[in-house]
Each structure stands twice: as structure tokens, then as C-alpha cells.
N, C-alpha and C positions, 0 to 999 in steps of 0.2 A: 177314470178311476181316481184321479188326483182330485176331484171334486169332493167324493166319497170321504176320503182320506182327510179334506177341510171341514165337511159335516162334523163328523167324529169329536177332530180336535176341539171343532167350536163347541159342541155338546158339553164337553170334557170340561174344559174351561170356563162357562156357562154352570157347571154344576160346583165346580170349586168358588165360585163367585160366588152362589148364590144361597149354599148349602144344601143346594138339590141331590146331592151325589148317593144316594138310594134310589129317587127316581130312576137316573141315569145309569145305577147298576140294573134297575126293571126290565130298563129300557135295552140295555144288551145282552141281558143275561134272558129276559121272559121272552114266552114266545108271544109271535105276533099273529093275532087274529087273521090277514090277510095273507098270509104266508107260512109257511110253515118253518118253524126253527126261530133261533137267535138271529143275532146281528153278527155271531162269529159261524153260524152256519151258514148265512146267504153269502159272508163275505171267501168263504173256502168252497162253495159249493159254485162262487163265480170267478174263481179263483183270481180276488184283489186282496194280494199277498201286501202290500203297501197297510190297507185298514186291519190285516191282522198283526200285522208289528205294530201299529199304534193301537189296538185294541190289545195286545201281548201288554205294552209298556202300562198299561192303566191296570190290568189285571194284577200287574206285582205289585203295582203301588196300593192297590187297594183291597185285594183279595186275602184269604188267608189258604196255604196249598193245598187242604182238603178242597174249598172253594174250587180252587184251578182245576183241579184234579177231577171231580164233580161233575163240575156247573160247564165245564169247557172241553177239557180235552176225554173224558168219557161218559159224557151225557149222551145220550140217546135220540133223535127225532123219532116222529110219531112212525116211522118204517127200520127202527132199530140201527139209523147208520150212525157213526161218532164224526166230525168232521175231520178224520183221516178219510170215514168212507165216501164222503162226498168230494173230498177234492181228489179223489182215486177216480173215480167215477169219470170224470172227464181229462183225464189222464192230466192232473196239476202238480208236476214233479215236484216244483218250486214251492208250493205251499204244501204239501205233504212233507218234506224235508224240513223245513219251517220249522211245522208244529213238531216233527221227531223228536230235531234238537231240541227246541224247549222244556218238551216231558223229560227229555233226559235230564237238565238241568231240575228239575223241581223232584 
């Protein structure tokens, strides 16, 4: 999981460098041909609570809170779950709790 967690950063970083940072919003926010959902629903639907605090931290810095609200914490996959429902699913106390507090803050 802490590999996951250095992808991320190095993405992050990489796109602040480089001026890529639409791609890299694409990039976690669209979905992915090979799987289904974002980068914030594989990471709650595996529940690697670590890449969604540093995917949370990049979200405030560059989102705007309809964005968040949207794009993250009530967007849909293509079987109508939000990623509260996926990290319910395999019973992920830790990252269900997570996102709660978050939506409460925004």
C-alpha cells in the first residue's frame, strides 16, 4: 500500500513540475478504461485509506467544493455505488469514517 501512496505523490509532483496538473486531475478523477471507477474508487473499494488522505490533500488544494462534492464524494460508478458504498462493501470501517469526516468538513 505504501508504494500506491509514492505513485500518487510522485504523479502529484510531476504534474506541479511540469504544468500537467489537468492531466493528472484526468487522471484521478476519469475513469479508467480497464477498470471501472476513479483512482479514489479503486483506492476505497481496496480500502488503501493512506492514497485517499493524499488524494483528500490534492483535492482541497485543487478542486473547487462543488468539484469535491461531485466529482468524489457523490459521483456514481457505472452500478450506482458512491465510494462510501464501496468501502461498505468489504466492511472498511477506516475509510468509510475517513470520507464521513471529510464531507462533513466541506
Amino acid at each position: 500500500m505504501e508504494d500506491n501512496v509514492n505513485i500518487v505523490e510522485f504523479l502529484l509532483d510531476i504534474a506541479k513540475a511540469t504544468g500537467l496538473e489537468e492531466a493528472i486531475n484526468h487522471m484521478l478523477l476519469g475513469k479508467v478504461k480497464w477498470r471501472i471507477g476513479t483512482a479514489w474508487d479503486q483506492a476505497a473499494d481496496r480500502g488503501y485509506i493512506m492514497v485517499l488522505q493524499k488524494l483528500w490533500k490534492w483535492a482541497e488544494e485543487k478542486l473547487t467544493t462543488d468539484r469535491i462534492r461531485n466529482e468524489i464524494l457523490f459521483r456514481t460508478d457505472s452500478y450506482g455505488r458512491t465510494i462510501l458504498h464501496m468501502a461498505e462493501k468489504w466492511s472498511k470501517l477506516d475509510i468509510m469514517q475517513e470520507m464521513w469526516d471529510r464531507a462533513q468538513e466541506i
